[in-house]
C-alpha positions in Angstrom: -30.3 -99.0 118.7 -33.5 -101.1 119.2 -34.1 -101.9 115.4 -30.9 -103.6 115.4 -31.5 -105.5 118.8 -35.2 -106.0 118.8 -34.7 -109.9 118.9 -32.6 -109.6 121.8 -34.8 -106.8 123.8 -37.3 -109.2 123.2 -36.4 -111.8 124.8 -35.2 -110.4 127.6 -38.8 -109.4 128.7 -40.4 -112.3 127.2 -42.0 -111.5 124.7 -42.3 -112.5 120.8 -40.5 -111.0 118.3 -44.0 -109.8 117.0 -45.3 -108.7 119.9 -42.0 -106.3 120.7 -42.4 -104.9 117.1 -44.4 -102.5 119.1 -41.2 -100.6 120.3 -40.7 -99.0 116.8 -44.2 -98.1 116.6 -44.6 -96.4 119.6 -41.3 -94.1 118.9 -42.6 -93.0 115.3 -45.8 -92.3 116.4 -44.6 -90.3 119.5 -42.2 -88.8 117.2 -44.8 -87.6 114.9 -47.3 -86.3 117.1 -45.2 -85.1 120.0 -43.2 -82.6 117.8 -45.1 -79.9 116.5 -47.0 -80.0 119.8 -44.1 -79.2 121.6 -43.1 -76.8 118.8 -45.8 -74.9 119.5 -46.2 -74.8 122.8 -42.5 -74.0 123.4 -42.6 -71.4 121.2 -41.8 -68.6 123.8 -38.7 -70.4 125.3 -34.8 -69.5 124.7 -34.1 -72.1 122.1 -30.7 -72.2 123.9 -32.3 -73.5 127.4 -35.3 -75.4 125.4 -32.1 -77.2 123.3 -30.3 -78.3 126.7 -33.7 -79.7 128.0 -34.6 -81.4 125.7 -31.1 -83.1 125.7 -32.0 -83.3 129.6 -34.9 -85.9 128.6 -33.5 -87.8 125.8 -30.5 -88.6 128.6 -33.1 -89.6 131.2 -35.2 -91.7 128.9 -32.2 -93.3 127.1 -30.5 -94.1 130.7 -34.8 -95.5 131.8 -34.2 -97.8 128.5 -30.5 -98.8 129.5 -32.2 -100.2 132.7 -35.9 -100.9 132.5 -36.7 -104.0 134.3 -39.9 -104.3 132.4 -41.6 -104.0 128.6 -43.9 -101.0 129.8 -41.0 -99.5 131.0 -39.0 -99.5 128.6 -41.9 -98.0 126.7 -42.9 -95.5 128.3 -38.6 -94.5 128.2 -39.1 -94.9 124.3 -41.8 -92.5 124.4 -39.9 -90.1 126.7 -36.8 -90.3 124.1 -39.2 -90.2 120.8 -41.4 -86.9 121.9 -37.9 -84.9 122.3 -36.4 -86.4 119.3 -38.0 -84.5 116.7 -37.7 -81.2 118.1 -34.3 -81.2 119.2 -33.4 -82.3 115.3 -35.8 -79.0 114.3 -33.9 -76.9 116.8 -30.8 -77.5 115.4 -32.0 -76.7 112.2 -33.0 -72.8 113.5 -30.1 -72.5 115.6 -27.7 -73.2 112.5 -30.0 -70.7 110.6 -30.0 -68.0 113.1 -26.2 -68.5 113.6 -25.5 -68.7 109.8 -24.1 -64.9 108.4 -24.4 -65.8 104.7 -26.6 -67.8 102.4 -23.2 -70.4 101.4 -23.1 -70.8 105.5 -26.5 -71.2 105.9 -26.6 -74.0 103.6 -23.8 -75.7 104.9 -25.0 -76.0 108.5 -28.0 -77.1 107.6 -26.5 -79.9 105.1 -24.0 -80.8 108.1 -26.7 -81.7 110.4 -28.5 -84.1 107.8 -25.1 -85.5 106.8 -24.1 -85.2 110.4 -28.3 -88.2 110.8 -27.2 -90.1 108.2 -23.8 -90.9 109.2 -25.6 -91.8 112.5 -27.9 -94.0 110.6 -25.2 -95.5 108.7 -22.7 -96.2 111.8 -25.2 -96.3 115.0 -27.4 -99.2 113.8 -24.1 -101.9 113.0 -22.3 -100.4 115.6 -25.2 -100.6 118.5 -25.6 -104.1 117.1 -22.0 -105.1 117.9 -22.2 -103.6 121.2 -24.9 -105.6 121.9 -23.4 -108.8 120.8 -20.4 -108.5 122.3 -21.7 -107.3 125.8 -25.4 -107.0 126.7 -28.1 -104.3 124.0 -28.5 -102.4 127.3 -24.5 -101.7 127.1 -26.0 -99.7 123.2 -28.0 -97.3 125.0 -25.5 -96.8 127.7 -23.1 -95.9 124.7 -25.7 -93.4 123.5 -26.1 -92.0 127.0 -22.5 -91.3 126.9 -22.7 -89.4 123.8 -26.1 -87.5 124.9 -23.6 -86.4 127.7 -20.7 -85.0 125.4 -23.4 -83.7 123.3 -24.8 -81.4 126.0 -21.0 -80.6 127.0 -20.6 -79.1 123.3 -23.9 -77.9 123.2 -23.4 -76.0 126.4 -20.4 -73.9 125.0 -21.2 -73.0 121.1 -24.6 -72.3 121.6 -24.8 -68.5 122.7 -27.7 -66.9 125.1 -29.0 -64.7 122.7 -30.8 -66.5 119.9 -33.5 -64.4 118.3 -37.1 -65.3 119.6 -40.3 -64.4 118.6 -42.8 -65.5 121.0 -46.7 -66.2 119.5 -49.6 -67.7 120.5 -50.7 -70.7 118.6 -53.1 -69.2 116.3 -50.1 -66.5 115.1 -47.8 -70.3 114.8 -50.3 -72.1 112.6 -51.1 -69.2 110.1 -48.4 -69.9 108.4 -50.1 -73.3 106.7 -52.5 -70.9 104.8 -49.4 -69.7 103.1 -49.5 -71.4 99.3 -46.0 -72.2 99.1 -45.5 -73.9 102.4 -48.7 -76.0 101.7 -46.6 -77.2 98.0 -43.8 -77.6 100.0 -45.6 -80.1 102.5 -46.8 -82.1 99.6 -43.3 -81.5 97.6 -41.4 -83.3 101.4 -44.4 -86.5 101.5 -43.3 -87.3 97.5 -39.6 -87.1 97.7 -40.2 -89.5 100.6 -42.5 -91.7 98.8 -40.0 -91.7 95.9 -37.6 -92.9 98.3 -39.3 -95.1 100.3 -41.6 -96.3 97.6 -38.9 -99.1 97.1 -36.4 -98.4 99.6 -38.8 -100.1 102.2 -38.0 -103.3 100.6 -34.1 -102.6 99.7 -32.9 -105.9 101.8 -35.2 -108.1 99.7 -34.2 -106.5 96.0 -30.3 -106.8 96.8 -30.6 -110.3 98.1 -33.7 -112.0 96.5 -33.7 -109.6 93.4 -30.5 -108.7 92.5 -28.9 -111.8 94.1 -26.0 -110.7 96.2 -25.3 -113.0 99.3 -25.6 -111.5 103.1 -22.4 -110.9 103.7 -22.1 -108.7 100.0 -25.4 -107.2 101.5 -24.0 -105.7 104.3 -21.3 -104.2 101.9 -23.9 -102.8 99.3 -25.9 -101.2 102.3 -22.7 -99.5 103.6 -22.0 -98.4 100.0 -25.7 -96.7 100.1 -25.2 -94.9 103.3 -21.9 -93.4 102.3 -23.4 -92.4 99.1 -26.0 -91.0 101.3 -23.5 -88.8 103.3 -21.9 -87.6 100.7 -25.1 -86.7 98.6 -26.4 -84.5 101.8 -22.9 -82.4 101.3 -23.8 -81.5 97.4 -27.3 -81.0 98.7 -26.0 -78.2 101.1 -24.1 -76.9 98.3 -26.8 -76.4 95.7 -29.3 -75.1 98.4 -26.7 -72.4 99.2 -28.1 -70.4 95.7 -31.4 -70.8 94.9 -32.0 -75.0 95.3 -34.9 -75.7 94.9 -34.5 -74.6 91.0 -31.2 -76.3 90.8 -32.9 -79.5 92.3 -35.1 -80.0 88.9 -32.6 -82.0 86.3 -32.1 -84.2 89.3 -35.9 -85.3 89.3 -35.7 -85.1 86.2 -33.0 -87.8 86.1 -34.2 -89.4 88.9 -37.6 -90.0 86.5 -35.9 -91.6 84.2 -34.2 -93.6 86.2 -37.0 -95.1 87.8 -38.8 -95.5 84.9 -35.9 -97.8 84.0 -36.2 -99.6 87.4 -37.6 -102.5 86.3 -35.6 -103.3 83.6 -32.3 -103.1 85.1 -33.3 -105.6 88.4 -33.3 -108.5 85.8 -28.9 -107.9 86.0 -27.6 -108.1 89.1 -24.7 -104.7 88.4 -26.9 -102.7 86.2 -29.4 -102.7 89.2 -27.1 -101.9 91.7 -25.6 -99.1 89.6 -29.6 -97.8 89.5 -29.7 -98.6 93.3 -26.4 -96.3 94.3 -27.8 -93.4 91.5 -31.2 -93.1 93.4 -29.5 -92.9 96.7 -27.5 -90.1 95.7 -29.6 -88.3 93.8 -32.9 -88.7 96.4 -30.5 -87.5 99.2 -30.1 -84.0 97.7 -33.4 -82.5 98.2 -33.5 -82.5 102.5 -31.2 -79.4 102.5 -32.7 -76.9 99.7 -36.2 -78.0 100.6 -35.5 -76.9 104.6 -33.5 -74.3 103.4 -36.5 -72.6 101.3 -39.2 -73.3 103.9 -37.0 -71.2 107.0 -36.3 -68.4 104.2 -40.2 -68.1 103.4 -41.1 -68.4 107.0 -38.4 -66.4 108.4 -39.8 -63.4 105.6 -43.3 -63.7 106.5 -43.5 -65.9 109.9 -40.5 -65.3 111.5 -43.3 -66.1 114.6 -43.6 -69.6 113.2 -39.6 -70.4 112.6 -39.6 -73.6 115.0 -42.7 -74.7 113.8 -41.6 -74.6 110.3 -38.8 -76.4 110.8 -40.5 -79.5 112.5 -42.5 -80.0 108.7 -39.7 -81.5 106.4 -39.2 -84.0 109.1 -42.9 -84.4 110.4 -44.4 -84.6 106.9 -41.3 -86.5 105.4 -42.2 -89.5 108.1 -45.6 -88.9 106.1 -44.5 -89.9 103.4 -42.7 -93.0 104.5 -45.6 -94.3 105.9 -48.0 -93.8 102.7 -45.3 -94.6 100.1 -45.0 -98.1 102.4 -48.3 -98.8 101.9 -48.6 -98.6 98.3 -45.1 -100.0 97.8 -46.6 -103.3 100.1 -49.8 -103.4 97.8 -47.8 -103.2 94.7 -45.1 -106.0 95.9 -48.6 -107.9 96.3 -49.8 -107.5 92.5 -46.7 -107.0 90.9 -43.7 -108.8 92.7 -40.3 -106.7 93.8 -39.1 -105.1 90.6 -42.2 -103.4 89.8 -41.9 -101.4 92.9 -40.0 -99.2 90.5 -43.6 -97.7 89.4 -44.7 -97.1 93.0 -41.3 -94.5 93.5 -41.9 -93.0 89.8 -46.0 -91.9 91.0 -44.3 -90.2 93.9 -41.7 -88.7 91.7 -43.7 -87.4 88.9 -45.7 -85.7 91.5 -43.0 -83.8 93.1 -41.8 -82.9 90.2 -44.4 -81.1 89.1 -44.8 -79.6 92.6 -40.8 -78.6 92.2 -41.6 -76.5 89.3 -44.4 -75.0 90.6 -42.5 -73.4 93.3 -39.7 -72.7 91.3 -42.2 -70.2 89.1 -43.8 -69.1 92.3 -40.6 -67.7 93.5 -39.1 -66.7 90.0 -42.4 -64.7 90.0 -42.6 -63.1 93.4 -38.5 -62.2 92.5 -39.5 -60.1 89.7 -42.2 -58.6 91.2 -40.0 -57.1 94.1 
């Protein structure tokens, strides 16, 4: 909603576009931070109730943004919206898990709730945007008000009373960051980010400048990414329903390659976009098994820590956004566009190798029991 209509917020309280960049920064960092705090100090709540109030806050602060009559207003609602945000995407996570009777229907719920963000990335951005144009941007967050409300309708009826807790003090929580395997998994969730992001950060610039497409085929080729995107997170809940992290490995392995041929195939303006759609889909599939493996170890031996847990692949995948931006930026500045190819294949090669460590971890701790 605001990324899409930051000229416009802008100018409706005066300010540079510059100067209201600082919307988007004040969410992600409230995002970040906010979220295992409240994780950890909601611990002892019914998730059920803790679910509904978050969706409580994110309606108040979405509604605060739909009619702020001033810039620190309608920061302080971002900042209301942003430090729910996080959790209540966690929350579902456990909920699903909890709810799930098999490992296939574990999987799936989990992979439905990352397909069912990136649909919202692919449709909620354009779509806010046209609001916007076609009435006021205020009219967008009134739209998502709308939806908060049906959200908590449906919420209110398929979530049941009863969720599983396990109340624990914060020391109990954070034990479970001793544990070797989540720590690999922390580092395995900041490089699949930074593979991603390592050039996605700058995907506008190598479809239009690099590859040459015009804006209107940009729009196209970015809705063609997206729905690859969707449909990547519905094979990811399918190989993380069996043992996915192992299953994940050919894919980086193939997603090495490809990178290493990054370079080469921006000098034609198809064979790059080929390259472009094949790293979408194949970076997409890790969210499920990776979340998937973390609530398995931590349910076994943290089930204290579940919600906690399941705030990491999102916490530490922003992480790696952030870093792989930076280096992608300082390698644009040496290199040029094409060579940001090299900054995703670091990242890649790195989680790779953390893959298969935890792959022969847990082959290893299987045989043993």
């Amino acid at each position: 909603m605001v990324v899409g209509n930051l000229s416009l917020i802008a100018h409706t309280y005066h300010q540079t576009l510059s100067q209201s960049a600082s919307i988007v920064s004040v969410f992600a960092w409230t995002y970040a931070i906010a979220t295992p705090l409240l994780a950890l100090s909601t611990n002892r709540f019914n998730k059920r109730s803790l679910f509904l109030t978050l969706l409580a806050v994110f309606l108040a602060g979405t509604l605060l943004s739909a009619f702020a009559p001033s810039l620190p207003i309608f920061l302080f609602s971002r900042v209301m919206t942003a430090s729910v945000a996080g959790l209540m995407e966690s929350l579902m996570s456990v909920i699903a898990y909890q709810l799930a009777t098999t490992d296939q229907q574990r999987s799936m719920l989990v992979a439905w709730i990352y397909t069912g963000l990136s649909i919202a990335s692919v449709v909620g951005n354009p779509l806010g945007t046209f609001i916007a144009n076609l009435w006021r941007w205020q009219d967008a967050f009134i739209m998502v008000a709308i939806i908060t409300v049906l959200a908590t309708v449906v919420a209110t009826n398929l979530i049941p009373k009863d969720l599983v807790n396990e109340p624990a003090s914060f020391k109990e929580q954070l034990v479970l960051f001793s544990d070797r395997r989540i720590q690999l998994a922390i580092v395995f969730a900041i490089c699949s980010a930074g593979m991603i992001f390592g050039y996605y950060t700058y995907i506008r610039s190598l479809i239009h400048q690099t590859l040459g497409f015009s804006l209107t085929a940009l729009s196209l080729v970015l809705l063609l990414l997206g729905v690859l995107d969707v449909l990547a997170n519905q094979l990811s809940g399918r190989l993380a329903a069996k043992n996915g992290m192992k299953r994940l490995r050919p894919f980086y392995v193939l997603d090495l390659v490809l990178l290493a041929l990054f370079q080469f195939s921006m000098q034609n303006a198809w064979t790059g976009l080929l390259l472009l759609c094949a790293l979408v889909f194949f970076f997409a599939l890790f969210g499920s098994p990776i979340q998937i493996f973390v609530l398995d170890a931590v349910n076994h031996y943290y089930p204290q820590a579940t919600t906690l847990a399941s705030t990491l692949n999102a916490i530490f995948y922003n992480v790696g956004v952030a870093v792989s931006s930076f280096t992608a930026a300082q390698t644009l500045k040496v290199a040029g566009l094409p060579a940001l190819g090299w900054n995703s294949l670091a990242y890649c090669a790195v989680a790779l190798l953390v893959l298969v460590t935890l792959v022969r971890m847990t082959d290893r701790e299987a045989m043993k029991g």
